[in-house]
N, C-alpha and C positions, 0 to 999 in steps of 0.2 A: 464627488460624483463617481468617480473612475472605482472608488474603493467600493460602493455601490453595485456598481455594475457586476462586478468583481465578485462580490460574495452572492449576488443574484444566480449569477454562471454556479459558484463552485454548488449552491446547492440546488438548481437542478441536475445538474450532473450527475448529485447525490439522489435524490427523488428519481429520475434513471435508473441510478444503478439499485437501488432498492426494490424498483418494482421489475428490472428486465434480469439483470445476474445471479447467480446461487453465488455462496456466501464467500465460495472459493475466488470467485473473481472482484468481490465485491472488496476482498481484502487486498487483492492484487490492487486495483484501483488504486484504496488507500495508500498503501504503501508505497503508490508511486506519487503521488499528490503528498505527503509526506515529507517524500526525501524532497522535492520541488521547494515544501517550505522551509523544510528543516535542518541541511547538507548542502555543504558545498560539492560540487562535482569533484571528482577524482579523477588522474591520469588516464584512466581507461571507464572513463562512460560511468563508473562504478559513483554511489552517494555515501559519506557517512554522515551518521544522525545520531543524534542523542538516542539513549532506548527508548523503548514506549514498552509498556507492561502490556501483558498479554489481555489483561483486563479491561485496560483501556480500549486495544483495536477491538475488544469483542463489544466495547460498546458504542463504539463508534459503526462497527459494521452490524451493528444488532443481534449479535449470536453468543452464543458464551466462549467463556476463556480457555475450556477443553477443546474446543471445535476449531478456537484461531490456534492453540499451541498445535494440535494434528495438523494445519495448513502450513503454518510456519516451518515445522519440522519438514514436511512437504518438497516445501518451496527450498530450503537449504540442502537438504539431499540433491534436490534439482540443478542450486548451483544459481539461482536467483538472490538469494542472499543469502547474511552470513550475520548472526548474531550472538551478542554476550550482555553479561552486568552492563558492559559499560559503553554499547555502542551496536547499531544496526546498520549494515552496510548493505547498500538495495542497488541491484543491475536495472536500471528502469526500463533500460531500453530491450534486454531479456523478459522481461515483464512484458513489455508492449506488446514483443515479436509475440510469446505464449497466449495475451488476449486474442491478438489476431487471428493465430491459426485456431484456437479452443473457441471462436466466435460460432 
């Protein structure tokens, strides 16, 4: 029942965030919902994660894979994360503070 409930929540969340966010935030989301499933927490707040293909997050947040590799690069200039072949490491809680104030 709990696991229920559980994917009920994560997909309105999604259905929110599809009809209220542009695509930029929408990937932020993800990426935070991500490392929650996919990463263990690191010393300083920070997640590491298996990669995800850029193709993947653009189908997961509906947009294509030039528009999440522009966000991404983005987002790591910015210092929210940091990726390679072999690993994505996501500041969540950098993430969060940036939804908040870009709300």
């Amino acid at each position: 029942m709990q696991i229920l409930v559980q994917r009920t929540i994560n997909f309105t969340e999604r259905l929110e965030s599809f009809s209220m966010d542009n695509i930029q935030r929408r990937l932020a989301r993800s990426l935070i919902r991500f490392s929650q499933r996919f990463g263990p927490a690191g010393a300083e707040g920070s997640v590491r994660m298996m990669p995800l293909t850029h193709e993947l997050l653009a189908q997961h947040g509906g947009t294509s894979r030039e528009i999440v590799t522009h966000y991404m690069s983005q987002f790591r200039r910015d210092g929210y994360l940091q990726y390679s072949r072999n690993e994505i490491v996501v500041r969540p809680e950098a993430f969060r503070e940036w939804l908040r104030q870009n709300s």
